[in-house]
C-alpha positions as CSV (number, residue, x, y, z in Angstrom):
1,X,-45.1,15.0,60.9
2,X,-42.1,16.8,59.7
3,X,-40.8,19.8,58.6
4,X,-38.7,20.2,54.8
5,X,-38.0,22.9,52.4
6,X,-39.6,21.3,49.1
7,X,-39.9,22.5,45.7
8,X,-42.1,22.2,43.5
9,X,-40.8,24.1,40.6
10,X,-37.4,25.5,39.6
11,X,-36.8,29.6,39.6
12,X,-35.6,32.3,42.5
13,X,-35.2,31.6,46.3
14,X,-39.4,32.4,46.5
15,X,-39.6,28.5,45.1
16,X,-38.3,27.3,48.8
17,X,-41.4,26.8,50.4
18,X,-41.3,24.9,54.0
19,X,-44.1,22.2,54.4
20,X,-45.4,19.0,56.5
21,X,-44.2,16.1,55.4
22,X,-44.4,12.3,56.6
23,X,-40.6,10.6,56.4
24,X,-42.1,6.7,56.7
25,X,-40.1,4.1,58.5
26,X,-36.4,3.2,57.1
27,X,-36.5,0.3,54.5
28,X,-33.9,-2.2,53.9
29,X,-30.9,-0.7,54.4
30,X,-31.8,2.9,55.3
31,X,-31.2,4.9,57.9
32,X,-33.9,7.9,59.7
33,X,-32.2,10.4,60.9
34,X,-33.1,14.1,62.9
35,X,-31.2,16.2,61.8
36,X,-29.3,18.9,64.5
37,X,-27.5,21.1,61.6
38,X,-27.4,21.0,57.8
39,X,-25.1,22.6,55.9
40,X,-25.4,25.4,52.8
41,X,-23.7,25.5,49.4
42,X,-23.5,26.7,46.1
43,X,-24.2,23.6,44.9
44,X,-27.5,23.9,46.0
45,X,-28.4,27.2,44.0
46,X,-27.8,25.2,40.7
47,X,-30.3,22.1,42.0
48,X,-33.0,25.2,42.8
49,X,-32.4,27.2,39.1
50,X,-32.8,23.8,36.9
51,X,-29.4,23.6,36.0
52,X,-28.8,20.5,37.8
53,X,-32.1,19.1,37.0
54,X,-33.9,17.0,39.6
55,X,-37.6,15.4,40.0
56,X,-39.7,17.6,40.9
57,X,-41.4,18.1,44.0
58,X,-38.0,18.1,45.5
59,X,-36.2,18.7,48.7
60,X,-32.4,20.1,47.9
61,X,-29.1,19.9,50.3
62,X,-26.7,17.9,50.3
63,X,-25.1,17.8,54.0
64,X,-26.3,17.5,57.4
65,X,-25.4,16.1,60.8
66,X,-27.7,14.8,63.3
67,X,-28.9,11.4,65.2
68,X,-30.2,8.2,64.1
69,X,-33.9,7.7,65.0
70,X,-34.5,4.3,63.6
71,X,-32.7,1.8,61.5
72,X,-34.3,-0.3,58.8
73,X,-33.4,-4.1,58.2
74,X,-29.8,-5.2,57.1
75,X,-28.3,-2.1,58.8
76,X,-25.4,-3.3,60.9
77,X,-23.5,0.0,61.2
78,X,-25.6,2.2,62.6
79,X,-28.0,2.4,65.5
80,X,-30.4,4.7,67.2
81,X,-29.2,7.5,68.9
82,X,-25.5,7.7,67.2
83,X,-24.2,10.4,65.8
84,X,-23.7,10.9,61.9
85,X,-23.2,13.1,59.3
86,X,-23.0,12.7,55.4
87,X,-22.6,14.5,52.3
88,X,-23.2,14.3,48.6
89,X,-27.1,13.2,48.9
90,X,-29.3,15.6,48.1
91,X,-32.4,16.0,50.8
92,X,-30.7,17.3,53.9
93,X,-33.1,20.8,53.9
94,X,-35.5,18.8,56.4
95,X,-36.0,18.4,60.2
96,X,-35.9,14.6,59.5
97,X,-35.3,12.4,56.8
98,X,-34.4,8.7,55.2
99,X,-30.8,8.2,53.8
100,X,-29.0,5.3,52.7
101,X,-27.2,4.1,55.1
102,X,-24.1,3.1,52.8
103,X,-23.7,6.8,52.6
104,X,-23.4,7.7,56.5
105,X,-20.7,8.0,58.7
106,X,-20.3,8.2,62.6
107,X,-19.3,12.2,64.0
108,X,-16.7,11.4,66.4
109,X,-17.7,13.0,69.7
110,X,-14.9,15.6,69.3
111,X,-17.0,17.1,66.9
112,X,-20.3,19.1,67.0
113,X,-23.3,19.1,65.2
114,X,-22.8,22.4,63.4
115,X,-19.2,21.4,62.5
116,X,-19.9,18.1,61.2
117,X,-22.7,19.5,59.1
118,X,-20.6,22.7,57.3
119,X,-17.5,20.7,57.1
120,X,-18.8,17.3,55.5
121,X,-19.8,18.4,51.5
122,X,-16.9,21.2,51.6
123,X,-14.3,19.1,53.8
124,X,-14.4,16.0,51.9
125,X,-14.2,17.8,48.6
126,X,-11.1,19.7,49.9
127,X,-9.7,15.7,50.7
128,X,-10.2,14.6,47.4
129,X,-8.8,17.2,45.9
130,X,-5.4,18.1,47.9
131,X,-5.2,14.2,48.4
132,X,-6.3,12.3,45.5
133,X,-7.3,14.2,42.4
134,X,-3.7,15.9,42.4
135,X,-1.8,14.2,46.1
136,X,-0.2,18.1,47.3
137,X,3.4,17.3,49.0
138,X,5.5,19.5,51.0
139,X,7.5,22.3,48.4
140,X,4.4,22.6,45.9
141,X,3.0,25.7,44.9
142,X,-1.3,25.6,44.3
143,X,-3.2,27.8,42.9
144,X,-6.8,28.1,44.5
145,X,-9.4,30.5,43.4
146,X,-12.0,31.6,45.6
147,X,-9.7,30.8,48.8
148,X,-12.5,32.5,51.4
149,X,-15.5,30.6,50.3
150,X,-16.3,27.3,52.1
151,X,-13.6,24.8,50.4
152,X,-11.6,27.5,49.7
153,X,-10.7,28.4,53.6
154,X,-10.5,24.6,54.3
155,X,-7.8,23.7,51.5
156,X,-5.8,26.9,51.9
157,X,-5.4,25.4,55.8
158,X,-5.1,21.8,54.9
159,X,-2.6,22.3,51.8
160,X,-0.5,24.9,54.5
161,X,-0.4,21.8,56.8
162,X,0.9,19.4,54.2
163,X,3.9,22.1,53.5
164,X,2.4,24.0,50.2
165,X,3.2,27.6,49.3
166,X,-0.9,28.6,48.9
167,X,-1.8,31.4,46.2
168,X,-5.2,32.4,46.3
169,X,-7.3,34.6,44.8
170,X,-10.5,36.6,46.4
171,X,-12.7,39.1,45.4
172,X,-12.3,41.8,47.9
173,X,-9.7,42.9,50.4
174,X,-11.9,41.1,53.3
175,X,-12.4,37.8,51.9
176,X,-8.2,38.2,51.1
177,X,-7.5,38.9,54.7
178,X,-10.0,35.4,55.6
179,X,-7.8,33.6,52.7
180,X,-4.6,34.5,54.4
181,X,-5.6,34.1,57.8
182,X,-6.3,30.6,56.3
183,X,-2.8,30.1,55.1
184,X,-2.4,30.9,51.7
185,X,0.9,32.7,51.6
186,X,-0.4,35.2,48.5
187,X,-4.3,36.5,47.8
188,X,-4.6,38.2,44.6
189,X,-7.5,40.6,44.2
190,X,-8.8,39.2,41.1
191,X,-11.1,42.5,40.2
192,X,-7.7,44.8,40.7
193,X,-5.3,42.6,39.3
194,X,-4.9,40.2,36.6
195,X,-4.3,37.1,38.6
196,X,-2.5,35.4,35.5
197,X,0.5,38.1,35.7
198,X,0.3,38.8,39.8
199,X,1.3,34.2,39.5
200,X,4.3,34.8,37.6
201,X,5.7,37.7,39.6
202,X,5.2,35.9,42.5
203,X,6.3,32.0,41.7
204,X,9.5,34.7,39.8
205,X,7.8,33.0,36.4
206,X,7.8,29.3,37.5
207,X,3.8,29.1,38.4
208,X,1.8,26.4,39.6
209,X,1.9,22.9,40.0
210,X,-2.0,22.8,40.0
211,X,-5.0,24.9,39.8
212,X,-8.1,24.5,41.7
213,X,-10.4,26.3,40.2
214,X,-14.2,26.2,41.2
215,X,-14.7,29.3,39.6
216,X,-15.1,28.6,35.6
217,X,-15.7,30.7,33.2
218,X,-14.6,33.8,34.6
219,X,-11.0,32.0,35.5
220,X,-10.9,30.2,32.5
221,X,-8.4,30.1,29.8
222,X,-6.3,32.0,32.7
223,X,-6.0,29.1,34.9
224,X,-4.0,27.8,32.6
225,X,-1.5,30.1,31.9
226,X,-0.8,30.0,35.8
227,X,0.6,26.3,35.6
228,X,4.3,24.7,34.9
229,X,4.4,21.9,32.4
230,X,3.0,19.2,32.9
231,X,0.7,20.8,35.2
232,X,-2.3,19.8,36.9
233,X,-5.9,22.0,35.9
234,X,-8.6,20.8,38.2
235,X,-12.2,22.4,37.5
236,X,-14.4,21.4,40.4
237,X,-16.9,24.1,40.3
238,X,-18.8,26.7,37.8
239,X,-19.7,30.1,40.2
240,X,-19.3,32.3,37.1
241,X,-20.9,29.8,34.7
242,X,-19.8,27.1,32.5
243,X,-16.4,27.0,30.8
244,X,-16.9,27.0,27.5
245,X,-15.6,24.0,25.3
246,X,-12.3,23.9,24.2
247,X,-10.4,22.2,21.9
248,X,-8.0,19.5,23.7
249,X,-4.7,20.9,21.9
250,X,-4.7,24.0,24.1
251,X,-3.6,21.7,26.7
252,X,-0.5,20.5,24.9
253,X,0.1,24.7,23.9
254,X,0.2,25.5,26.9
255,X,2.7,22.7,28.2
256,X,1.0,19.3,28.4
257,X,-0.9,20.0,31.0
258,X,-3.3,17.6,32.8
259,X,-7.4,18.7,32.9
260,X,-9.8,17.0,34.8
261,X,-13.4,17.7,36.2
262,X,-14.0,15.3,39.4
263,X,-17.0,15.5,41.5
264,X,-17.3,14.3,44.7
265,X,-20.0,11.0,44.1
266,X,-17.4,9.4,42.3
267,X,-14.9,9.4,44.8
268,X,-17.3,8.2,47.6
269,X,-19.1,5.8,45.8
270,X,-17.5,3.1,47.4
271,X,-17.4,2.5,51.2
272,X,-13.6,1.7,52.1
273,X,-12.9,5.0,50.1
274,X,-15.7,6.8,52.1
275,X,-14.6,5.6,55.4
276,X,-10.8,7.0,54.8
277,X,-11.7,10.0,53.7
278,X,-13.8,11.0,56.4
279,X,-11.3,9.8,58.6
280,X,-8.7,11.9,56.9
281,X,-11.0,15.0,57.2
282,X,-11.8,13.8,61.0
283,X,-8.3,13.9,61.7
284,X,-7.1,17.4,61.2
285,X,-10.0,19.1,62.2
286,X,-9.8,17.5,65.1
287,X,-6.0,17.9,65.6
288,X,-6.7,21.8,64.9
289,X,-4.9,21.8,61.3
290,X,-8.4,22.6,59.8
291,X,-11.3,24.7,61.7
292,X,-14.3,25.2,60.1
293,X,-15.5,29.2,60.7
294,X,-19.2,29.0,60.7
295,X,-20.2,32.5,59.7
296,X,-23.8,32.4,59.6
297,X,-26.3,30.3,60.9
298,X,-30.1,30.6,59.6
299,X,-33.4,28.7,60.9
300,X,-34.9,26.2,58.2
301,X,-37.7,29.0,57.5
302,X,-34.8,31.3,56.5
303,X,-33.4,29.3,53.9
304,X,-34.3,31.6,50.9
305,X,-33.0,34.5,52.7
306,X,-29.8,32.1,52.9
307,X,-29.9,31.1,49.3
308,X,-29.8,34.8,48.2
309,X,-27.0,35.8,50.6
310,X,-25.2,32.8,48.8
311,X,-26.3,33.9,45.3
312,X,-24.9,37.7,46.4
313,X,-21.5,36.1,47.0
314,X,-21.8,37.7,50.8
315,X,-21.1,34.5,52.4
316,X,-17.2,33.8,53.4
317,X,-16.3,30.5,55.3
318,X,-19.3,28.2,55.9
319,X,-23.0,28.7,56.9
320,X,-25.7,26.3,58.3
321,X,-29.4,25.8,58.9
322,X,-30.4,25.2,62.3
323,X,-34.1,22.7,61.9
């Protein structure tokens, strides 16, 4: 028997209950795996209200790092007792559990446990988007809202390394001093300031090249009006709720802008692309470009204590479950 957070109804952080389970062998092409850390996001709050809807009873997550306890038949990449970590498949709140192994990759021994699990959803997100959703080069100015949360306080180190000029906004002067301690080279308080004014004094009225904004509705039409022609808007997160819809001819007002909404399945959906990504991620954390602060770490049984810090917006950098 096992241990997993499963629920079996959607609502408040009471509907994480902790219960027995049995994880069965691996099938073809799965993996077992015990996990040693599993990581917390947003993300997850959204899979527990019902507004990502999933089949219910249900175990949420959607990171962890741990060791591989059996293999089932076909699997050639994996054995038991390496190290792995993964992202982006929901499940990870357990002690144990059975993952496809297409979806697994090998935690260089330069990195821990508690690392791999807090930097594998956030990190890999934080790839795509400095390196493939909009590819950041030396000399360009980004825009990133939230810059203490957990992606937040990787990109604003990561886009620093590549040779950006980081603006990012916060929502208190603690999380600002995280941000810049980060890298970005400008926080703006967005509940003192207006954020879309403080860009334009600072860029001297030239703004953005792109906006990350995993914010939404709160940031939104405003992330616009912090971006150059031809800039790039990428929406990658909803904190504050949904943008509304739009109609598409705001983009050319404001400049022919570019607008897209990426999520991270689609960028890892394919192996090669997995593989280079991680190894991308790998490389400058373990070069020292990118650490990942673990603020907070709570015991599987703590999870909706966890979920509710989350929800509160108390959380800065990253924060894991120990199983």
């Amino acid at each position: 028997m096992s241990r997993a957070i499963v629920m079996h109804r959607t609502g408040g952080p009471e509907v994480l209950t902790i219960e027995d389970v049995t994880i069965p062998d691996p099938g073809p092409g799965q993996v077992k795996i015990r996990h040693r850390a599993i990581g917390l996001n947003f993300i997850e709050i959204y899979f527990r209200k019902g507004v990502y809807p999933a089949p219910l009873p249900f175990t949420p997550g959607n990171e962890g790092a741990g060791e591989v306890v059996a293999v089932g038949k076909g699997v050639k990449l994996f054995k038991e007792g390496d190290r792995v970590a993964y992202a982006a498949m929901p499940g990870s709140y357990a002690e144990e559990r059975l993952i496809d192994a297409q979806y697994l990759v090998k935690l260089p021994k330069s990195i821990d446990f508690e690392t791999g699990a807090a930097m594998m959803l956030k990190g890999l997100t934080a790839q795509y988007l400095l390196r493939r959703t909009f590819k950041v080069k030396e000399g360009d100015t980004i825009l990133f809202h939230a810059a203490a949360g957990g992606v937040g306080l990787i990109a604003c180190q990561w886009a620093k390394a590549l040779g950006a000029t980081v603006i990012g906004t916060a929502g208190s002067p603690e999380k600002a001093k995280l941000a810049k301690k980060a890298g970005a080279k400008h926080v703006i308080l967005y509940n003192e300031e207006n954020f879309v004014e403080r860009v334009a004094e600072i860029t001297k009225g030239k703004k953005c090249d792109v906006v990350y904004d995993g914010v939404g509705k709160a940031t939104f039409p405003g992330s616009l009006d912090c971006l150059r022609p031809l800039g790039t808007f990428v929406s990658f997160g909803s904190s504050s709720g949904q943008i509304d819809a739009f109609n598409i001819g705001l983009l050319q007002q404001k400049g022919s802008l570019f607008a897209t909404r990426p999520t991270l399945f689609h960028y890892i959906a394919k192996r090669e692309d997995l593989d280079k990504m991680a190894r991308d991620l790998f490389k400058v954390v373990s070069n020292g470009d990118v650490k990942i602060p673990i603020h907070r770490r709570y015991r599987l049984d703590e999870v909706a204590e966890a979920h509710r810090a989350l929800e509160a917006r108390e959380t800065t950098g990253s924060a894991v479950l120990i199983p």
